[in-house]
C-alpha angles and dihedrals in degrees: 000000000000100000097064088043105057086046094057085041093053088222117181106246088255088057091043094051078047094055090041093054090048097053093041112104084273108145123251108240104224126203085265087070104119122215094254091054087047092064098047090052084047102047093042102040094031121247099288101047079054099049090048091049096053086043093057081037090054090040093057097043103040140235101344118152083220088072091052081042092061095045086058095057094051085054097054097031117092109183107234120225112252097259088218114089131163092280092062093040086054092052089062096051104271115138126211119281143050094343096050094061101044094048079060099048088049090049093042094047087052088051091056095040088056075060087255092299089122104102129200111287084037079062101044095053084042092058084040092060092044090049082053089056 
């Protein structure tokens, strides 16, 4: 387990947190990971967990370009901020609480899922259509 590992290891704590990460139930990203699935991990676990994903990834299915090609895109891709906030669920009609947050979370989940294109008024009439019900 990771934590006696790390110990016998002497790890720092940021290479601890790191091991720890690694080991958690987190999804190796294989050579078959498209760009568009790239962005969402990324997006969702931040650059590095990724990187380290596609490298254990690379390390259990040998020597692919796709691997060097993923690392690429981690390196080019820098994952935008979801441009809804309270204040714009409010304006709607939403009112602060439970489903606000979750009208956010549904609008935010099909952004991602339209591999971040939809832009702010798409949003908008997105969130719109969720407050309806």
């Amino acid at each position: 387990c990771a934590p006696a590992l790390a110990a016998r290891l002497r790890l720092s704590r940021v290479a601890r947190l790191r091991l720890g990460n690694l080991m958690a139930a987190a999804p190796v990203v294989g050579a078959d990971c498209t760009e568009a699935t790239a962005r969402r991990l990324i997006y969702e676990a931040g650059t590095g967990a990724f990187r380290d994903r596609v490298l254990l990834g690379w390390a259990d299915g040998g020597a692919d370009a796709a691997f060097g090609a993923l690392l690429a895109l981690a390196d080019r891709f820098t994952p935008p901020s979801f441009p809804l906030s309270g204040a714009d669920a409010a304006s709607v009609g939403l009112a602060p609480g439970p489903a606000m947050g979750a009208a956010l979370k549904t609008v935010e989940a099909w952004w991602v899922a339209e591999d971040f294109v939809p832009d702010r008024d798409a949003l908008m009439a997105r969130l719109r259509a969720v407050a309806k019900g």
